[in-house]
mmCIF file as gemmi writes it, N, C-alpha and C atoms, coordinates in Angstrom:
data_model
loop_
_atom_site.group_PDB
_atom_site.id
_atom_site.type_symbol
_atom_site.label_atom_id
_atom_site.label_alt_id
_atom_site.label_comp_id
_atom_site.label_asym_id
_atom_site.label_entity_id
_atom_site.label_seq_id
_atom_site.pdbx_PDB_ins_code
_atom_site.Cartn_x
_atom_site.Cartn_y
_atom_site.Cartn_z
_atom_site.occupancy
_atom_site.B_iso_or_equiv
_atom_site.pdbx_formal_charge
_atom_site.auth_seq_id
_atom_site.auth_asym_id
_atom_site.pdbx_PDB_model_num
ATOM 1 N N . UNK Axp A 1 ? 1.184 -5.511 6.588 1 0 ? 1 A 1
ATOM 2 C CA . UNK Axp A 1 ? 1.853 -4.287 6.957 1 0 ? 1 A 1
ATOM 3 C C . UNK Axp A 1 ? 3.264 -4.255 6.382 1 0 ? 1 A 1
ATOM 4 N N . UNK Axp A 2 ? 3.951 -5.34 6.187 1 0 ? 2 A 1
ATOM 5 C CA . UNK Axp A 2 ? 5.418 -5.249 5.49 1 0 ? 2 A 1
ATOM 6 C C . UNK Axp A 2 ? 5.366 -5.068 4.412 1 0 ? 2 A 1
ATOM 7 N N . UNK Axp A 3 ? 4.369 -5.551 3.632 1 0 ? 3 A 1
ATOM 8 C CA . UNK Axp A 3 ? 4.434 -5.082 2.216 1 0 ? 3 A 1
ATOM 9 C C . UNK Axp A 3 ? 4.105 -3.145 1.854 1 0 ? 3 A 1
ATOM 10 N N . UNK Axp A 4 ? 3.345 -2.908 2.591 1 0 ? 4 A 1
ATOM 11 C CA . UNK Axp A 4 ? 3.655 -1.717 2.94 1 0 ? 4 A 1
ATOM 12 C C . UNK Axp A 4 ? 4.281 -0.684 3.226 1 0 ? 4 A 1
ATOM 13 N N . UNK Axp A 5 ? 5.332 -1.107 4.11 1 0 ? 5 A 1
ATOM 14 C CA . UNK Axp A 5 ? 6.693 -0.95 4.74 1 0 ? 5 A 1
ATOM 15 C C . UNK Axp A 5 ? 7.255 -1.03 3.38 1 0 ? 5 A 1
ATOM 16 N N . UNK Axp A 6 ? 7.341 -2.016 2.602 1 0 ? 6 A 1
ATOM 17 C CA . UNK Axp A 6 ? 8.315 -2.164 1.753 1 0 ? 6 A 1
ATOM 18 C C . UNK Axp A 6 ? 8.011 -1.307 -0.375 1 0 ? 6 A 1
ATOM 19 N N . UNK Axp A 7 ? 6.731 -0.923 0.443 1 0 ? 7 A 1
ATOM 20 C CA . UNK Axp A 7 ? 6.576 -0.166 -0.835 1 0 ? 7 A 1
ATOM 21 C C . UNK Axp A 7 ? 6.508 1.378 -0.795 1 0 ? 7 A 1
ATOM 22 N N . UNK Axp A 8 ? 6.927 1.649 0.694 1 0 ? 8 A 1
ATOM 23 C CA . UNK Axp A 8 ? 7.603 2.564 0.586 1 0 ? 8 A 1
ATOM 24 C C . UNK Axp A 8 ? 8.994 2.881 0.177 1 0 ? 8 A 1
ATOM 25 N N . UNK Axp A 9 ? 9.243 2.449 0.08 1 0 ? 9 A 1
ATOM 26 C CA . UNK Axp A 9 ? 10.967 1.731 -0.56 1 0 ? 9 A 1
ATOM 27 C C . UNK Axp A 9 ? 11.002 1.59 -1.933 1 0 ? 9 A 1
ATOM 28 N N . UNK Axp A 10 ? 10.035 1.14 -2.167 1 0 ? 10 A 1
ATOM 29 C CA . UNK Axp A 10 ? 10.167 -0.117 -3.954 1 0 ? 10 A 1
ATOM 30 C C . UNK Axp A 10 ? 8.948 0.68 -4.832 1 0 ? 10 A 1
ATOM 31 N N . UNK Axp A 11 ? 8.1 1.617 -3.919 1 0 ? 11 A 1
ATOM 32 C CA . UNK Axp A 11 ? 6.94 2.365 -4.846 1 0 ? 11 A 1
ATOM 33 C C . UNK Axp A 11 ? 5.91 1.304 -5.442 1 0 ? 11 A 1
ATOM 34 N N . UNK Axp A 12 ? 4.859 1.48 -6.157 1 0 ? 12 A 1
ATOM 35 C CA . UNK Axp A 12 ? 4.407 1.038 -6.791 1 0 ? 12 A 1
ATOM 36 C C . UNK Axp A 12 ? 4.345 -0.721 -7.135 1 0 ? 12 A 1
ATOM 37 N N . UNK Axp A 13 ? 5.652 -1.545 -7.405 1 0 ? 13 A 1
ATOM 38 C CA . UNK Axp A 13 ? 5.617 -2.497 -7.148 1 0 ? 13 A 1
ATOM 39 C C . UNK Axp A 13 ? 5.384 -3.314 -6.193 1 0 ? 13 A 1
ATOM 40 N N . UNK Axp A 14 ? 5.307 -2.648 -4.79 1 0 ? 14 A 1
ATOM 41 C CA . UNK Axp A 14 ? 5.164 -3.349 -3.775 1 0 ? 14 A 1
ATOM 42 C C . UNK Axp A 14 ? 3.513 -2.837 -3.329 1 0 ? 14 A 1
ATOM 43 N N . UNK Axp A 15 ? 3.525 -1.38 -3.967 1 0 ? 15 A 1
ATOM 44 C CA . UNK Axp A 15 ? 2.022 -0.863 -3.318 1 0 ? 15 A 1
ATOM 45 C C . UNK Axp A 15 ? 0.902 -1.347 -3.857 1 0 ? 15 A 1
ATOM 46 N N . UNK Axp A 16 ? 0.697 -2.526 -4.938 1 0 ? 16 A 1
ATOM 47 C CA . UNK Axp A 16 ? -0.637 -2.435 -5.287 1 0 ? 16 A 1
ATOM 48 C C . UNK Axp A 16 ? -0.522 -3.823 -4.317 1 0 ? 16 A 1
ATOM 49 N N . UNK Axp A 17 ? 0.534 -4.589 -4.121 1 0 ? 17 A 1
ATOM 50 C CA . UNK Axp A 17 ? 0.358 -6.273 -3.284 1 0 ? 17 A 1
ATOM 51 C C . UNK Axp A 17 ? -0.506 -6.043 -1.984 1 0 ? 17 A 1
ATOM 52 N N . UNK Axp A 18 ? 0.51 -4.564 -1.492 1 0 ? 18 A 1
ATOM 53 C CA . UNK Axp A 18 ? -0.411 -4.301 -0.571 1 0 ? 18 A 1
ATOM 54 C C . UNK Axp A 18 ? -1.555 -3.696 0.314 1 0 ? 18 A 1
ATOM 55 N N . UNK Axp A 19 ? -1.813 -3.282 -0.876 1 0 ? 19 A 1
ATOM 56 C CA . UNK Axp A 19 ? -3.413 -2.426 -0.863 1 0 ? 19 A 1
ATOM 57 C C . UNK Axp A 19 ? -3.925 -3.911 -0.847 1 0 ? 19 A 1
ATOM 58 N N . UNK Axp A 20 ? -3.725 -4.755 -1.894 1 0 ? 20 A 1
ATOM 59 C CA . UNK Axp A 20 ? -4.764 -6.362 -2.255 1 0 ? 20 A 1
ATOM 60 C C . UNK Axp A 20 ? -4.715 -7.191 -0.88 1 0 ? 20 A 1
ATOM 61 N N . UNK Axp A 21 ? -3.783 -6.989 -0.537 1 0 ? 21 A 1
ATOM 62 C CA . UNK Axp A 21 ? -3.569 -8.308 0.616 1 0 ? 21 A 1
ATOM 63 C C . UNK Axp A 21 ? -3.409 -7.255 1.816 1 0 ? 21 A 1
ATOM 64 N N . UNK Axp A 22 ? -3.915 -6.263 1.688 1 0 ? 22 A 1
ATOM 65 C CA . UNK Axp A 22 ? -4.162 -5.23 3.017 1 0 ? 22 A 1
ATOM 66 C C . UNK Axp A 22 ? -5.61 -5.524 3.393 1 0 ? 22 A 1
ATOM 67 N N . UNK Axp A 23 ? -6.511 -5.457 2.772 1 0 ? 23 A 1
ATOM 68 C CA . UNK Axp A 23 ? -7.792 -5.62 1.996 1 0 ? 23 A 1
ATOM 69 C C . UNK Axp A 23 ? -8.425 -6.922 2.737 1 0 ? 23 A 1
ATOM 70 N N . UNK Axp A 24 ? -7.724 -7.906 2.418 1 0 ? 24 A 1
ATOM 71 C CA . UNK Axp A 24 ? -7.825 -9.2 2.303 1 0 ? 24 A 1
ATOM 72 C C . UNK Axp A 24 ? -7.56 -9.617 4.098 1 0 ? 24 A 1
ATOM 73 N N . UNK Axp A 25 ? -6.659 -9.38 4.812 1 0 ? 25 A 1
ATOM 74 C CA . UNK Axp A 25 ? -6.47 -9.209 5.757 1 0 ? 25 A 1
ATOM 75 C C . UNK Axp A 25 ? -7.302 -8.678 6.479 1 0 ? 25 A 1
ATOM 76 N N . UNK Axp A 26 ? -7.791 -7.423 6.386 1 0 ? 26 A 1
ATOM 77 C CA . UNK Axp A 26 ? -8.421 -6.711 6.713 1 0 ? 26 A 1
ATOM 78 C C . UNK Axp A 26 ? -10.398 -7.283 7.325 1 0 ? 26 A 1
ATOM 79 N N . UNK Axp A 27 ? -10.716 -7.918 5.388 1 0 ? 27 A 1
ATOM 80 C CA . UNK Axp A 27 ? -11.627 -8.617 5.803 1 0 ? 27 A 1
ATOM 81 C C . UNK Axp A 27 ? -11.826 -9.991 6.918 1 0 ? 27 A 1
ATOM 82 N N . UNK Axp A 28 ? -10.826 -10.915 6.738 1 0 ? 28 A 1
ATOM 83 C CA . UNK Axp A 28 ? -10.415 -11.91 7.812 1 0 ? 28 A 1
ATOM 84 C C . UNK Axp A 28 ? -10.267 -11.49 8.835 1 0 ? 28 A 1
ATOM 85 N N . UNK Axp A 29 ? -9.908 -10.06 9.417 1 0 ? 29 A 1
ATOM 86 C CA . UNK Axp A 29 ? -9.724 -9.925 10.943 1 0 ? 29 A 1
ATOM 87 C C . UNK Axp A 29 ? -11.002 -9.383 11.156 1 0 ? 29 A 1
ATOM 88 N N . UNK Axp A 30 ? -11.661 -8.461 10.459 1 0 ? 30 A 1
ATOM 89 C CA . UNK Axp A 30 ? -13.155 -8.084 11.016 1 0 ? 30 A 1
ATOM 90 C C . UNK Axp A 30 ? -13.843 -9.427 11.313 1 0 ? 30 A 1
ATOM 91 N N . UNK Axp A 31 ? -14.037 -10.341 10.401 1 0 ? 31 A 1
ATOM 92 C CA . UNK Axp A 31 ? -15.046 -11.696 10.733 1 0 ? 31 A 1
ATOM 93 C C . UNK Axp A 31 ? -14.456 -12.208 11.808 1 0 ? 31 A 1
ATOM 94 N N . UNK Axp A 32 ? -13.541 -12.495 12.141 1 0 ? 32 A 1
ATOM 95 C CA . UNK Axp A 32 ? -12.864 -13.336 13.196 1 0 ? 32 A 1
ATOM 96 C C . UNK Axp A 32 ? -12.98 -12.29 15.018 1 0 ? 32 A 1
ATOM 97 N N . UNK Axp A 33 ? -13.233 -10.912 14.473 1 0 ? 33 A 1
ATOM 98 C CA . UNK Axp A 33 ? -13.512 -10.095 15.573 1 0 ? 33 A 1
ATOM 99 C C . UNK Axp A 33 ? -12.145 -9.617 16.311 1 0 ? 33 A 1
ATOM 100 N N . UNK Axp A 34 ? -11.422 -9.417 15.405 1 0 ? 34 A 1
ATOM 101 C CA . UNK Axp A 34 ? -9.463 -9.058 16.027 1 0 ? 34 A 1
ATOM 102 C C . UNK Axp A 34 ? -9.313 -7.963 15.743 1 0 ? 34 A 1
ATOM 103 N N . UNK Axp A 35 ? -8.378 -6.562 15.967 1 0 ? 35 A 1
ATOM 104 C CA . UNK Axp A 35 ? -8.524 -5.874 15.756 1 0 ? 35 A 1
ATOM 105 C C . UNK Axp A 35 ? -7.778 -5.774 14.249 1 0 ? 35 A 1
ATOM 106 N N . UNK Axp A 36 ? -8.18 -4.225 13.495 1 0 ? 36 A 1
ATOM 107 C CA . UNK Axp A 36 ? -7.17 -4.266 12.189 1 0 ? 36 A 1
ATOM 108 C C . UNK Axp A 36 ? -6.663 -3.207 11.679 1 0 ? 36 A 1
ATOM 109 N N . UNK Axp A 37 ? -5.78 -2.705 12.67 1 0 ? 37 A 1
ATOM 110 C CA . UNK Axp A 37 ? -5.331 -1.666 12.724 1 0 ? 37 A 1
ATOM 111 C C . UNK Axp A 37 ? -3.836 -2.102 11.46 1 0 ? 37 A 1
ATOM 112 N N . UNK Axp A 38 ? -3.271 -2.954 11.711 1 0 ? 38 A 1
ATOM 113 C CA . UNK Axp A 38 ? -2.193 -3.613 10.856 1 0 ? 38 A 1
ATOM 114 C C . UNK Axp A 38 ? -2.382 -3.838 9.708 1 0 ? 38 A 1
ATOM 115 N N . UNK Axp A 39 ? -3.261 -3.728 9.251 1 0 ? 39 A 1
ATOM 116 C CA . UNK Axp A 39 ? -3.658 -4.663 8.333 1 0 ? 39 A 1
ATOM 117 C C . UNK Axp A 39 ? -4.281 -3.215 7.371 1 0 ? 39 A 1
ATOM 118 N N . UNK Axp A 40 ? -5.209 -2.166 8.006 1 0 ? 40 A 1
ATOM 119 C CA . UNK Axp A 40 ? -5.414 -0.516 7.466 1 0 ? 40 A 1
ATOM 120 C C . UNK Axp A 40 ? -3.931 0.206 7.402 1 0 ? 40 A 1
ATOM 121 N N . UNK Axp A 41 ? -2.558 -0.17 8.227 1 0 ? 41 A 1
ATOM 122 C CA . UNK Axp A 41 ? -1.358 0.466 8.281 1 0 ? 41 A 1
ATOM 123 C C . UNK Axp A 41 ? -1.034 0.108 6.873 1 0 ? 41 A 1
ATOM 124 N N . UNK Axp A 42 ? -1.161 -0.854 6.33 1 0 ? 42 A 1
ATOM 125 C CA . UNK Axp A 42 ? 0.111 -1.337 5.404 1 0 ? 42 A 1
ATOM 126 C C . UNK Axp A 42 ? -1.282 -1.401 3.824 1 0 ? 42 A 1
ATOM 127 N N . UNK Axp A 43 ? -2.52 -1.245 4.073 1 0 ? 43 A 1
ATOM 128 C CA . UNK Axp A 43 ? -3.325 -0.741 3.012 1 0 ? 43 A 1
ATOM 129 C C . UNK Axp A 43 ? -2.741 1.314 2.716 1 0 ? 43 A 1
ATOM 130 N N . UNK Axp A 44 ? -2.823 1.957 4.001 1 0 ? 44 A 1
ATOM 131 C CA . UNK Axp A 44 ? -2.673 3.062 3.826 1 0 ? 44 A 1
ATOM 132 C C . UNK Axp A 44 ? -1.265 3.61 3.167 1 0 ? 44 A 1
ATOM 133 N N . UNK Axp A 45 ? -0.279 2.34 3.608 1 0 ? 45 A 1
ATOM 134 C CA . UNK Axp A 45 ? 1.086 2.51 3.062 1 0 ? 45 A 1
ATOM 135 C C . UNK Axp A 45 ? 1.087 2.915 1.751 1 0 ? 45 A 1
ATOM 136 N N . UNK Axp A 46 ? 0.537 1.733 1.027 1 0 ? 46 A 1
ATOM 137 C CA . UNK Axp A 46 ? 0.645 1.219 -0.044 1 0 ? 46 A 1
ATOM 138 C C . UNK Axp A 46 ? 0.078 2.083 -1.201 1 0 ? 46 A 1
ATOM 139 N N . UNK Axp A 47 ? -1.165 2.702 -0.525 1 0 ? 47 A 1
ATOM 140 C CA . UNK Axp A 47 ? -1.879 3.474 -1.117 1 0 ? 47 A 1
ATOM 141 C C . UNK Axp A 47 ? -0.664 5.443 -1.132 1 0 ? 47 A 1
ATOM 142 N N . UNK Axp A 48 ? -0.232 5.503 0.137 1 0 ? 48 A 1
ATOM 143 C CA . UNK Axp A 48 ? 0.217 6.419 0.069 1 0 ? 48 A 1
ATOM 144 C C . UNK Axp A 48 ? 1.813 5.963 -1.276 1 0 ? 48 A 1
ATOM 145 N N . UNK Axp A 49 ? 2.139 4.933 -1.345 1 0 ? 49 A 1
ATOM 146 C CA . UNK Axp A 49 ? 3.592 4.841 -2.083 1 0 ? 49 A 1
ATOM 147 C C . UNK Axp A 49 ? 3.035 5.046 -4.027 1 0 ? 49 A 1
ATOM 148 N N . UNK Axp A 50 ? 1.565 4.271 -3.676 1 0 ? 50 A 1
ATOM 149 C CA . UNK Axp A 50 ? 1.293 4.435 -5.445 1 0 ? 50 A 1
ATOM 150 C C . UNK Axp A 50 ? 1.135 5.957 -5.618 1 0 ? 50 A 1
ATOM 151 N N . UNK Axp A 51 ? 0.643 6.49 -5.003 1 0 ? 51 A 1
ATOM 152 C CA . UNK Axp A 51 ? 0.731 7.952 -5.048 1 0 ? 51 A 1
ATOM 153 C C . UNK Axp A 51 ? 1.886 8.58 -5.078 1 0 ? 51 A 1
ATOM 154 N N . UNK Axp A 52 ? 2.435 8.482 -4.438 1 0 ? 52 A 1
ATOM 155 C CA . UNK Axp A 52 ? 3.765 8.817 -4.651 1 0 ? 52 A 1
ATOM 156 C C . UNK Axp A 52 ? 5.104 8.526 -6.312 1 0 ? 52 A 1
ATOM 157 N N . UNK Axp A 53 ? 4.328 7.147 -6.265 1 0 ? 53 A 1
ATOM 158 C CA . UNK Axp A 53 ? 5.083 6.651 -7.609 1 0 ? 53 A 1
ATOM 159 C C . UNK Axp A 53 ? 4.476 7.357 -8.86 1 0 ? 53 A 1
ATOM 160 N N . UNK Axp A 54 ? 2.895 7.771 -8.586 1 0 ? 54 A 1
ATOM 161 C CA . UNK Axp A 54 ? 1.839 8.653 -9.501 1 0 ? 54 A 1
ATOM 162 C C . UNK Axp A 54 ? 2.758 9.892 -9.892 1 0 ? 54 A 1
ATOM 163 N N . UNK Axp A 55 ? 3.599 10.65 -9.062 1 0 ? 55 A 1
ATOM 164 C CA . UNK Axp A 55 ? 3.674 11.909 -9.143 1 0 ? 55 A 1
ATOM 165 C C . UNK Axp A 55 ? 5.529 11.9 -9.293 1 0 ? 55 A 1
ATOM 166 N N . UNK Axp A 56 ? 6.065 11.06 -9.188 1 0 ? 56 A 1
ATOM 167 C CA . UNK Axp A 56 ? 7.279 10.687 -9.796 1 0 ? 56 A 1
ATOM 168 C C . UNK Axp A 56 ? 7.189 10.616 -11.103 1 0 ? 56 A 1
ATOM 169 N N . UNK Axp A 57 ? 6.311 9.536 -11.146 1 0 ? 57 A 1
ATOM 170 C CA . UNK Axp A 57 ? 6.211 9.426 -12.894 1 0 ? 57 A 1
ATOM 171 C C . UNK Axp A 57 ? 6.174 10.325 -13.786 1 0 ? 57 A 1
ATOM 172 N N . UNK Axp A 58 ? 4.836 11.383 -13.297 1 0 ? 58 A 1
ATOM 173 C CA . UNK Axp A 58 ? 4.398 12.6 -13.842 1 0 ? 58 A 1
ATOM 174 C C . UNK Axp A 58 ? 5.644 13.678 -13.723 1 0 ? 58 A 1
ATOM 175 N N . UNK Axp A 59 ? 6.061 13.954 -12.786 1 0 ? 59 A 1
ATOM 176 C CA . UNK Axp A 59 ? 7.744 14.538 -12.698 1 0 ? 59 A 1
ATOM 177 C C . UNK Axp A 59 ? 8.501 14.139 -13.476 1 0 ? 59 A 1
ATOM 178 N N . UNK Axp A 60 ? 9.048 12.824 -13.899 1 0 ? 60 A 1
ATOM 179 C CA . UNK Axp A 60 ? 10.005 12.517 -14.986 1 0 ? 60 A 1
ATOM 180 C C . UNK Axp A 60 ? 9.704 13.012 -16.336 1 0 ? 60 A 1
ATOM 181 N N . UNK Axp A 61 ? 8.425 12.381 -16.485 1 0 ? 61 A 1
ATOM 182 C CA . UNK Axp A 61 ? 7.544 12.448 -18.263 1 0 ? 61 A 1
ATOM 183 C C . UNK Axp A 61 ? 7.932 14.16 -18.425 1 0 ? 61 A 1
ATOM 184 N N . UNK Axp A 62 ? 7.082 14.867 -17.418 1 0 ? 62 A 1
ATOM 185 C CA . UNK Axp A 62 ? 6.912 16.166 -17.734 1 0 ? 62 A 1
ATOM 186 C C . UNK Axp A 62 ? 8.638 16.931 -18.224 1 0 ? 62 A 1
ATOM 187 N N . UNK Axp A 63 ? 9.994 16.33 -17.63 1 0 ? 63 A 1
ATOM 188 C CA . UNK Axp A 63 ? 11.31 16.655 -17.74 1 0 ? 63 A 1
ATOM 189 C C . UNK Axp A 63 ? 11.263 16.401 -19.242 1 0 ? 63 A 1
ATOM 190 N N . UNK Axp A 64 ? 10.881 15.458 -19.658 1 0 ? 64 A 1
ATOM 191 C CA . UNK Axp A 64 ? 11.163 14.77 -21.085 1 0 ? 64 A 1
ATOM 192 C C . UNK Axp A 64 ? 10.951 15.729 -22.407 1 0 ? 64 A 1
């Protein structure tokens, strides 16, 4: 979830760590039977910041 947190901040560099290790988490708490609500927070982050960095990008280029 912090990497998440933190790629809302940092965009893209932080959002693909934590889509991977959102993921990853994610699977370890289903087998173990815990909940994974934390672990979908900071996948959804991450996913929402690359998107975000998607349409920045496309905003700059298109200025150019």
């Amino acid at each position: 979830m912090w990497l998440g947190i933190g790629s809302l901040l940092c965009g893209i560099f932080l959002g693909i760590p934590a889509v991977i290790v959102g993921n990853n988490a994610k699977k370890k708490l289903e087998a173990a039977g815990q909940p994974t609500g934390t672990a979908t927070a900071g996948i959804v982050m991450g996913v929402i910041s690359m998107v975000w960095s998607f349409f920045a990008i496309v905003a700059l280029m298109s200025n150019l």
